[in-house]
VOBA-1610 file (N, C-alpha, C; in pm, whole numbers, padded with zeros to 5 digits, always signed):
BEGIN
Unk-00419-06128-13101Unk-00418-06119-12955Unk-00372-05981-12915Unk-00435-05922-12796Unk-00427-05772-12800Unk-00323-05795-12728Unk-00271-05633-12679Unk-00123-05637-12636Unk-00152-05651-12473Unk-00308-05654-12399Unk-00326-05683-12269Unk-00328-05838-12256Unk-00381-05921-12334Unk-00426-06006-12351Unk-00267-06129-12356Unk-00209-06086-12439Unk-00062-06152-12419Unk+00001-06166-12274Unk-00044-06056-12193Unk+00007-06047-12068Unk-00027-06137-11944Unk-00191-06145-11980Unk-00287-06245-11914Unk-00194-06402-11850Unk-00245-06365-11732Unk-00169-06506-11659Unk-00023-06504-11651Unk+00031-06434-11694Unk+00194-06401-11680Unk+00217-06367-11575Unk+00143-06283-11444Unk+00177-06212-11388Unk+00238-06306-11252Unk+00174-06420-11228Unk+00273-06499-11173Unk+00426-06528-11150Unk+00476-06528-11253Unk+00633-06581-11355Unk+00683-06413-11272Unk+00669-06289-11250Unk+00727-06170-11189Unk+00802-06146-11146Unk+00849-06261-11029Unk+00915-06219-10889Unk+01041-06328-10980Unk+01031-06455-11024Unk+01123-06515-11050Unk+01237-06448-11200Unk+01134-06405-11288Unk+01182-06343-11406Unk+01264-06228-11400Unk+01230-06138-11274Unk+01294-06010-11190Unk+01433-06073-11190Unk+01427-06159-11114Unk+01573-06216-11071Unk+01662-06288-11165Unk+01590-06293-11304Unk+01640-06357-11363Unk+01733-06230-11465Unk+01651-06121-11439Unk+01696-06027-11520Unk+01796-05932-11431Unk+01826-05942-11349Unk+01927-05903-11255Unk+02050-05982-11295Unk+01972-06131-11265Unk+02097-06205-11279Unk+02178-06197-11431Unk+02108-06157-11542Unk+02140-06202-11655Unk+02269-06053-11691Unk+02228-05964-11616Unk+02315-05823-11626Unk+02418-05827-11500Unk+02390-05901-11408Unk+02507-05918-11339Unk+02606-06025-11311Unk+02550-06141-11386Unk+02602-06275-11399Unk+02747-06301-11388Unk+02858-06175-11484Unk+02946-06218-11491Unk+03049-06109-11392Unk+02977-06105-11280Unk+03047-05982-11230Unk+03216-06104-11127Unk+03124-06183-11048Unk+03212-06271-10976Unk+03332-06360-11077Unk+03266-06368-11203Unk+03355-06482-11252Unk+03463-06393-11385Unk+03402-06271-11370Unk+03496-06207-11464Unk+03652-06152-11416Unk+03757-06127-11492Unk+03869-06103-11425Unk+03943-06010-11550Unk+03827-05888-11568Unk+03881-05803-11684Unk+03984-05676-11568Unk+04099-05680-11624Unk+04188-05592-11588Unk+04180-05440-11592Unk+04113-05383-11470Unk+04124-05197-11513Unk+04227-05141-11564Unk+04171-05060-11609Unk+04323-04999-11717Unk+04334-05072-11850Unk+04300-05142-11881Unk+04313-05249-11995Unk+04282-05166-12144Unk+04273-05216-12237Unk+04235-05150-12350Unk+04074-05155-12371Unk+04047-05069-12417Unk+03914-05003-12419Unk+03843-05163-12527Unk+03717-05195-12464Unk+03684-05290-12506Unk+03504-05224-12572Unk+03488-05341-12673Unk+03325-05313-12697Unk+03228-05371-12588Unk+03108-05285-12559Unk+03029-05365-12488Unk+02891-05362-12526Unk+02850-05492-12562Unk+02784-05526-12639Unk+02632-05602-12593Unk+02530-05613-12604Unk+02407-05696-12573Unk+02280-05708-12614Unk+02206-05715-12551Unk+02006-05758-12629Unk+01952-05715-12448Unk+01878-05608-12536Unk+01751-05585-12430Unk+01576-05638-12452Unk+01557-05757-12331Unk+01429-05786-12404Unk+01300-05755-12316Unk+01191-05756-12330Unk+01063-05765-12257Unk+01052-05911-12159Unk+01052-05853-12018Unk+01006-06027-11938Unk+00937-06104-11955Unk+00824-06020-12004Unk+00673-06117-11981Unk+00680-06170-12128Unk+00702-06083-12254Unk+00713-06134-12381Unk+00840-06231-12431Unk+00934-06155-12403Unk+01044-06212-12480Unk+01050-06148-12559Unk+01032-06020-12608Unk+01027-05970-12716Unk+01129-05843-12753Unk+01284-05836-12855Unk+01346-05700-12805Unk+01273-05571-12757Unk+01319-05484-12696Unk+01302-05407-12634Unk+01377-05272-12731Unk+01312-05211-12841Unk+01335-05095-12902Unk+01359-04974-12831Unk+01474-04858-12896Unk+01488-04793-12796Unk+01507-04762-12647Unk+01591-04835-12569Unk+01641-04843-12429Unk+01736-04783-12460Unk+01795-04715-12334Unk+01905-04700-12291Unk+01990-04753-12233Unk+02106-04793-12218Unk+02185-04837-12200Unk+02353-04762-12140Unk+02345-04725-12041Unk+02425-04590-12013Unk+02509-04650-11883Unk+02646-04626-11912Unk+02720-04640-11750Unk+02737-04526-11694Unk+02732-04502-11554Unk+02713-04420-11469Unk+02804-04431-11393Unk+02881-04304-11356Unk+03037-04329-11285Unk+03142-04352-11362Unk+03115-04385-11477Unk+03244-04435-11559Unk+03228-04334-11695Unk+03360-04305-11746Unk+03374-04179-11830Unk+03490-04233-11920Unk+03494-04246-12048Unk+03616-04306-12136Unk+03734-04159-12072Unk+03840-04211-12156Unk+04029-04166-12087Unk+03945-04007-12148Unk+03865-03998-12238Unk+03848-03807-12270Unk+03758-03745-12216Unk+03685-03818-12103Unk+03643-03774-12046Unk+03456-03755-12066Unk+03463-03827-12195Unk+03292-03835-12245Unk+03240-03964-12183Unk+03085-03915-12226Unk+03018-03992-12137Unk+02996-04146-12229Unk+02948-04268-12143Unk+02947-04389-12193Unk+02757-04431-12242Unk+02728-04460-12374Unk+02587-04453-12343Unk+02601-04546-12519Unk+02425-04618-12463Unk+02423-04661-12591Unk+02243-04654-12648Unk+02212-04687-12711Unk+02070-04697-12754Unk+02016-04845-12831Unk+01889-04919-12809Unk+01896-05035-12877Unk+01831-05054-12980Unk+01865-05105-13099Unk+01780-05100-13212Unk+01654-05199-13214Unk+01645-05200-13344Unk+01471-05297-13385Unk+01502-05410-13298Unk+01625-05492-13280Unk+01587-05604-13239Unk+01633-05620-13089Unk+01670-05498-13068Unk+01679-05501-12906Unk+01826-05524-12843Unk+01898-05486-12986Unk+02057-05490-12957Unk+02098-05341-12896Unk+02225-05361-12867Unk+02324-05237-12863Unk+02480-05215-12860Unk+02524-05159-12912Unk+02683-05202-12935Unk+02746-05065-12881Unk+02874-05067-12781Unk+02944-04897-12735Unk+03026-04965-12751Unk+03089-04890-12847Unk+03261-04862-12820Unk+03343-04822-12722Unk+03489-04854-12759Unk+03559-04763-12639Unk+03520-04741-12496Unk+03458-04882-12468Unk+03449-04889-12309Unk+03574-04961-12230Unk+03596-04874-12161Unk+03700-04922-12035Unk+03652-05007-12012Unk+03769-05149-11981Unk+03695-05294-11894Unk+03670-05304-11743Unk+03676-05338-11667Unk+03628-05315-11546Unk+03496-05277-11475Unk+03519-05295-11322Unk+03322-05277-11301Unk+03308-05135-11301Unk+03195-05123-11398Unk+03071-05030-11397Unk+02922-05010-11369Unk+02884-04955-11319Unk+02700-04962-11268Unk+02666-04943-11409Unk+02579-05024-11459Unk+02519-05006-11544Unk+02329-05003-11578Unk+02310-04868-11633Unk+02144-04817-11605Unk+02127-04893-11742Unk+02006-04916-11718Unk+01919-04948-11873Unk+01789-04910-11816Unk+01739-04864-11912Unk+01574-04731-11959Unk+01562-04729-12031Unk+01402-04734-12022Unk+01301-04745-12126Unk+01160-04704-12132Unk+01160-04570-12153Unk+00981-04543-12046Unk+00870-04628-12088Unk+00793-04651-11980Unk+00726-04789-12016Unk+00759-04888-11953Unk+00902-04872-11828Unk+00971-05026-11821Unk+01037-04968-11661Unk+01083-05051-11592Unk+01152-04959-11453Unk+01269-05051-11479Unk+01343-04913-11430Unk+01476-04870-11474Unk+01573-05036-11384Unk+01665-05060-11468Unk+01749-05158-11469Unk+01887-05087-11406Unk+01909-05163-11286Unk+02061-05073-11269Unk+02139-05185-11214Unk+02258-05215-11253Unk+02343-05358-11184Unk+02502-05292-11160Unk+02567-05365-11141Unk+02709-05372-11149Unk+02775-05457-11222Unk+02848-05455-11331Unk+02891-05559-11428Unk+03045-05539-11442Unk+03114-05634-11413Unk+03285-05618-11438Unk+03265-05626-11592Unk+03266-05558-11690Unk+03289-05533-11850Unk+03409-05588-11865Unk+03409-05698-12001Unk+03527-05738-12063Unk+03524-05777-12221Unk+03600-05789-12266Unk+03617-05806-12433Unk+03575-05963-12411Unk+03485-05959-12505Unk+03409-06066-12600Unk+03253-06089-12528Unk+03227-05967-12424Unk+03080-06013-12381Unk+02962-05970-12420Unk+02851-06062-12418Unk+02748-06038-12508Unk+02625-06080-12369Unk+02555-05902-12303Unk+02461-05908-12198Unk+02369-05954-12262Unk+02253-06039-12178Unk+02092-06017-12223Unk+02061-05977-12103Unk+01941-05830-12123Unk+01887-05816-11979Unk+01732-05786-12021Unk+01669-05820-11926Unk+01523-05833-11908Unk+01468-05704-11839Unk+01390-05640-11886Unk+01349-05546-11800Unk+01186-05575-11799Unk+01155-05507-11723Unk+01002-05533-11642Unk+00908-05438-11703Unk+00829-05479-11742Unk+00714-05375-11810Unk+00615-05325-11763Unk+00547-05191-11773Unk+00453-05151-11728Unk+00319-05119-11818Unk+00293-05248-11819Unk+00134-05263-11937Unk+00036-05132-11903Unk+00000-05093-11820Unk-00073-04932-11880Unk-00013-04847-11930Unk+00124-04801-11879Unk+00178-04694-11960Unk+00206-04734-12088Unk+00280-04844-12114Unk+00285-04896-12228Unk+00195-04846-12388Unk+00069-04898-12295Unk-00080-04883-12377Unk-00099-04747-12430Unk-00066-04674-12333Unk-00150-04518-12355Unk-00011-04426-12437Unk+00090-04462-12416Unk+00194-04404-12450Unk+00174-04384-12588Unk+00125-04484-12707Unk+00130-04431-12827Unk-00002-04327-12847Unk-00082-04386-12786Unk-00188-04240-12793Unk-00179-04133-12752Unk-00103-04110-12644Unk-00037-03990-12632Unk+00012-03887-12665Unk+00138-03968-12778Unk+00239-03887-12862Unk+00131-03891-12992Unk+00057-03990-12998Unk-00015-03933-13135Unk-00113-03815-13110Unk-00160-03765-12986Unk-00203-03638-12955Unk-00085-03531-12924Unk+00035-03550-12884Unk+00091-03443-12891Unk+00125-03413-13048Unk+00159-03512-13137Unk+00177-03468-13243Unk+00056-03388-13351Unk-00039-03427-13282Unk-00188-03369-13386Unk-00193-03190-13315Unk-00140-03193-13189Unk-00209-03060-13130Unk-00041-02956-13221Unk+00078-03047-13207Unk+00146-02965-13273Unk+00094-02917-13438Unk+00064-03043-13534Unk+00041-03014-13670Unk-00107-02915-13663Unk-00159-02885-13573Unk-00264-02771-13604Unk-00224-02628-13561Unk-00104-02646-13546Unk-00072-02504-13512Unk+00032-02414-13657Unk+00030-02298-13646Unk+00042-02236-13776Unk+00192-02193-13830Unk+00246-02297-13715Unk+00409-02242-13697Unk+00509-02369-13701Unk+00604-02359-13753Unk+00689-02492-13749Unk+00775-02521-13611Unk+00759-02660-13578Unk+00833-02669-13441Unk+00940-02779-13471Unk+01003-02759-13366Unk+01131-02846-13411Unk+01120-02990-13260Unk+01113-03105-13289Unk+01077-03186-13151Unk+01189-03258-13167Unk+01242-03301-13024Unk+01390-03374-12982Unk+01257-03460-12953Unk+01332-03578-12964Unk+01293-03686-12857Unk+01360-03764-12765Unk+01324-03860-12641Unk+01358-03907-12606Unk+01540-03969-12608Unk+01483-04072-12679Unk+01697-04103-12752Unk+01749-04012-12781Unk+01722-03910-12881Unk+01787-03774-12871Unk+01881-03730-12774Unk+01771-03728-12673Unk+01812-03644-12531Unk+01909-03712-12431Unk+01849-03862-12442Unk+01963-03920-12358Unk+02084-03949-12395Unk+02140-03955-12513Unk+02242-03978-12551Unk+02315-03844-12583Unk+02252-03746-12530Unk+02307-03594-12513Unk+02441-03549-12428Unk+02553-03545-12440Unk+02640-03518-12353Unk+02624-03413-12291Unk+02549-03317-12340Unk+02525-03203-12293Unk+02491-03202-12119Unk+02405-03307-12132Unk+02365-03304-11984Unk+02240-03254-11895Unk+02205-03132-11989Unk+02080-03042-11940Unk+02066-02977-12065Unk+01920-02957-12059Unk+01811-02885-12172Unk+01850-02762-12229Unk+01880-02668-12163Unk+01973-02574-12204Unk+02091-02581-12282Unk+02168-02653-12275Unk+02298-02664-12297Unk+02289-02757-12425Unk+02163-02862-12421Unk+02137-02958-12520Unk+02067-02858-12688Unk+02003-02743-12610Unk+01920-02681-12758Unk+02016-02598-12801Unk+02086-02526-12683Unk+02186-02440-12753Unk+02298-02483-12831Unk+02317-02609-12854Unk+02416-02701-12966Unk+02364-02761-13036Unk+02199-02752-13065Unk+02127-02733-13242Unk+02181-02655-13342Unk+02213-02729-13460Unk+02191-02619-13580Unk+02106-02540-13570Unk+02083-02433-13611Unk+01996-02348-13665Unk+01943-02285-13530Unk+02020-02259-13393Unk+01890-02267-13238Unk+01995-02200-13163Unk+01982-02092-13097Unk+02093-02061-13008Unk+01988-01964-12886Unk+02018-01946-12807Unk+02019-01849-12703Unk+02094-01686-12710Unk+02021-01608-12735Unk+02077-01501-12772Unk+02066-01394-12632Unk+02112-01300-12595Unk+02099-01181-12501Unk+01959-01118-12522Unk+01827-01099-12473Unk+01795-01072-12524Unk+01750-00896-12556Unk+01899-00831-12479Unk+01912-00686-12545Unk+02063-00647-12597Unk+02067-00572-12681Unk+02182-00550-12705Unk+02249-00341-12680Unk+02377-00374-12778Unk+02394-00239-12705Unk+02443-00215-12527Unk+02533-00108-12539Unk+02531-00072-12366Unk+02663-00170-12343Unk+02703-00105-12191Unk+02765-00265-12125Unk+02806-00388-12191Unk+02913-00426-12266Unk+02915-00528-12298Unk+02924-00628-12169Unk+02940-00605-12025Unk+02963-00681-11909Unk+02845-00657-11855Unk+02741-00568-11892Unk+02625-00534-11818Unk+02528-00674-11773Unk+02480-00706-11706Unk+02387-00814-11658Unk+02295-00814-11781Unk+02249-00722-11849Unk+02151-00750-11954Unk+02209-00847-12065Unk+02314-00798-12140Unk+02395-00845-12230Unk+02436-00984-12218Unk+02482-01020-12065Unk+02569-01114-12046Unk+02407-01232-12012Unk+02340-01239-11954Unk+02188-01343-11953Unk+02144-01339-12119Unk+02128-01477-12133Unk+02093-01530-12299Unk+01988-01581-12249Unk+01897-01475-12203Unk+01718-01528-12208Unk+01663-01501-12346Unk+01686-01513-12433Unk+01618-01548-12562Unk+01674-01615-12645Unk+01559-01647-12738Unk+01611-01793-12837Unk+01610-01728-12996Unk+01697-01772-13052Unk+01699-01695-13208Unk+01694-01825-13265Unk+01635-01849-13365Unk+01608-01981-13483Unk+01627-01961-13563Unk+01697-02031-13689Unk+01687-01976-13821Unk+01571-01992-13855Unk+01555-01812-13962Unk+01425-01779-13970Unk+01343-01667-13913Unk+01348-01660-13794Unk+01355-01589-13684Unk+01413-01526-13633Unk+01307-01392-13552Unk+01460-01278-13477Unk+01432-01370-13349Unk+01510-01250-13275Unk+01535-01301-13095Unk+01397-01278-13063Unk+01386-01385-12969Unk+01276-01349-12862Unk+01274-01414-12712Unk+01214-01377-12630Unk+01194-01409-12519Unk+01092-01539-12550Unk+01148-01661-12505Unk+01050-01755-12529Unk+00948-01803-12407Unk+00853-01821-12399Unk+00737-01905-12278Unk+00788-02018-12255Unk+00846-02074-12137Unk+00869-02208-12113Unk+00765-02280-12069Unk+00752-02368-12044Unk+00644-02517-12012Unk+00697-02610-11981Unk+00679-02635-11888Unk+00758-02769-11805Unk+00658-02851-11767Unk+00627-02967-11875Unk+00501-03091-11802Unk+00335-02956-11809Unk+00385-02930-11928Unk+00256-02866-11974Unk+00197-02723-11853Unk+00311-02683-11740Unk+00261-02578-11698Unk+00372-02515-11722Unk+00347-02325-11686Unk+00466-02204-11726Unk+00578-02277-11613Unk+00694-02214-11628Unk+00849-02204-11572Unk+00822-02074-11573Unk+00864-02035-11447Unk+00910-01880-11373Unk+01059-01905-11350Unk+01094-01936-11448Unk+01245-01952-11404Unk+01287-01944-11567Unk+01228-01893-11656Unk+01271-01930-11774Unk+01374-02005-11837Unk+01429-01929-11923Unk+01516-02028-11974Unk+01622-02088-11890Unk+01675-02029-11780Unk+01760-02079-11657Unk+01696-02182-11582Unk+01564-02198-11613Unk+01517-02314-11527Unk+01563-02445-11609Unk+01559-02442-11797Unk+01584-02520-11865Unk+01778-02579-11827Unk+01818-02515-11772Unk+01934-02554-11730Unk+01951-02630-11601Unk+01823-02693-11528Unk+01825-02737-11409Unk+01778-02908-11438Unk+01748-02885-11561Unk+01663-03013-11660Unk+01762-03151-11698Unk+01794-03220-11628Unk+01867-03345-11668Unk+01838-03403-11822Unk+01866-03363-11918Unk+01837-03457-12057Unk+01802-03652-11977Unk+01868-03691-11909Unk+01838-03841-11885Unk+01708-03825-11841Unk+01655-03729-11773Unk+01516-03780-11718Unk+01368-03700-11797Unk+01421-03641-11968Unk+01356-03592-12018Unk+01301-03692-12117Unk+01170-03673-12173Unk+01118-03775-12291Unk+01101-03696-12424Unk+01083-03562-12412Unk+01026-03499-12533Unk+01058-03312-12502Unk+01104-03268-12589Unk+01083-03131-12631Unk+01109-03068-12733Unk+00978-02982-12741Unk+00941-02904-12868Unk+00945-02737-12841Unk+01019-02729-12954Unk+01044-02568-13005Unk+00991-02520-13080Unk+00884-02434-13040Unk+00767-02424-13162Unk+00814-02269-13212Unk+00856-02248-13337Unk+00906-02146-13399Unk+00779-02033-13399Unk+00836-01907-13407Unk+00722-01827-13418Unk+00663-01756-13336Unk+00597-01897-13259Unk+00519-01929-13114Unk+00620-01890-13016Unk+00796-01903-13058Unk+00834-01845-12892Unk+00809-01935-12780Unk+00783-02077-12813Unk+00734-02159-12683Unk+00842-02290-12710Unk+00822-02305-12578Unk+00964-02446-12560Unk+00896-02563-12483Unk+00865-02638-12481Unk+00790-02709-12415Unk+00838-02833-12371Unk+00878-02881-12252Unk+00940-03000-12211Unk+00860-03109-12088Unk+00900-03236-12177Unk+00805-03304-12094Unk+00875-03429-11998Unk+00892-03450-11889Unk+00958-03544-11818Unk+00919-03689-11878Unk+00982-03753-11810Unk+00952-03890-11790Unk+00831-03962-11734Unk+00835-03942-11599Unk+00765-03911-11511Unk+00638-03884-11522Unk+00621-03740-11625Unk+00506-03667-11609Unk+00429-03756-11763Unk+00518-03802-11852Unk+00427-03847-11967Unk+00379-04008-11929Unk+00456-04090-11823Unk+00439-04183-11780Unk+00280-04201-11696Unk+00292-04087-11661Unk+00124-04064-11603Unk+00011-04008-11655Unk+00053-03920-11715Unk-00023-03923-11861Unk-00086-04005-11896Unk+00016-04096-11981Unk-00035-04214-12040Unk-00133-04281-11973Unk-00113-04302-11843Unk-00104-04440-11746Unk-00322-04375-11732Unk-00312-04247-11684Unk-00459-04214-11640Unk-00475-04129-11773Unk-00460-04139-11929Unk-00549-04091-11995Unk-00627-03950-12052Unk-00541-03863-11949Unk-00571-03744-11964Unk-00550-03639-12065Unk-00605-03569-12116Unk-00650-03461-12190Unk-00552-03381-12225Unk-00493-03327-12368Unk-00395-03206-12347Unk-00461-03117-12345Unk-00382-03002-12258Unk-00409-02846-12269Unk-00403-02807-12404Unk-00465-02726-12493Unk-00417-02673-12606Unk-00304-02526-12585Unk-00251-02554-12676Unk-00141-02439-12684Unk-00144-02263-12756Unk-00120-02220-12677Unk-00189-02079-12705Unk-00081-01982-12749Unk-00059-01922-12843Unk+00061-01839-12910Unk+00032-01677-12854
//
């Protein structure tokens, strides 16, 4: 049975299953009585598909507003079967996002307490769904024909990035930094002090081409600092090539959804 075909006649069950998946992430907000300030508890659950029932690989799972006692951020990712386990969560209410491209975004309020185990349902979007693996199996073919090695973050990667933004996320790669890209002169000079170029191991400095959703950035590498890692799906550092290429959420979601063509990449 194809993966449209499972869906068939489901679409009824929508409006009630919605609410069911609200309810199932916010269920214990009224009846819980976890103490703020309390000792840092696990928080724990299963992310599944509405219409299937089926875990939900790779989601996010991230509180928003809430920051453990050091000040890092709270986030989790779900495995094969659609689990996820964070440590060191403060008890008390937190908004809690769950994402999954392919799926619209889950956001509740949950009083968090020691010994709870969420299930939440998120809602699927059967075209993007579909096209999404053909997609990345064309971004990956247009990368392997090119004559240079690239280095690709993905998705989970990125969101579970404390970093925060694209910039800040490549420049704390091994082997990947942002270099000045003149030296000499002024050590305070405006030239020296802007790290518009990228050095790789392997590689000297260079001024790299940005691409944002497959068109140039006139904002180069400072534009990569305007880039939320949460709302990124993919980026590639193609060595050599000098090219950085980042692709939203958003923009691969439509992609997928209408089918369209990549640009080829030009060194």
């Amino acid at each position: 049975m194809s993966f449209r075909e499972r869906r068939r006649g489901l679409g009824r069950a929508l409006a009630g299953l919605a609410f069911c998946a609200a309810a199932a992430l916010a269920g214990g907000v009224d009846s819980a009585r976890a103490q703020a300030g309390g000792a840092p508890v696990t928080f724990a659950g299963q992310v599944f598909d509405t219409f299937l029932g089926e875990p939900v690989e790779g989601a996010i799972v991230r509180l928003t507003g809430t920051v453990r006692a050091n000040g890092s951020s709270i986030a989790g990712v779900t495995d094969a079967r659609g689990r996820f386990s964070i440590e060191n969560v403060p008890p008390g209410r937190s908004r809690v996002l769950v994402a999954r491209i392919g799926y619209a975004d889950l956001v509740q309020v949950l009083d968090i307490q020691a010994g709870q185990f969420v299930e939440v349902a998120v809602i699927p979007k059967p075209v993007v769904l579909e096209g999404i693996e053909v997609y990345v199996d064309r971004l990956e073919s247009r990368l392997r024909g090119l004559p240079f090695t690239a280095n690709v973050f993905d998705e989970i990667m990125l969101k579970l990035s404390p970093t925060l933004n694209v910039a800040r996320y490549l420049d704390s790669q091994p082997g990947f930094e942002f270099v000045p890209c003149f030296t000499g002169g002024s050590p305070t000079g405006p030239f020296t002090r802007r790290r518009d170029c990228i050095r790789t191991r392997g590689t000297t400095p260079q001024r790299p081409r940005i691409f944002i959703d497959d068109a140039p950035a006139m904002g180069g590498v400072r534009e990569l600092a305007t880039l939320p890692t949460m709302e990124m799906y993919r980026v590639e550092v193609i060595r050599g090539c000098a090219q950085i290429r980042v692709y939203t959420n958003s923009y691969v979601e439509g992609t997928a959804a209408r089918g369209l063509p990549l640009l080829p990449i030009i060194c």
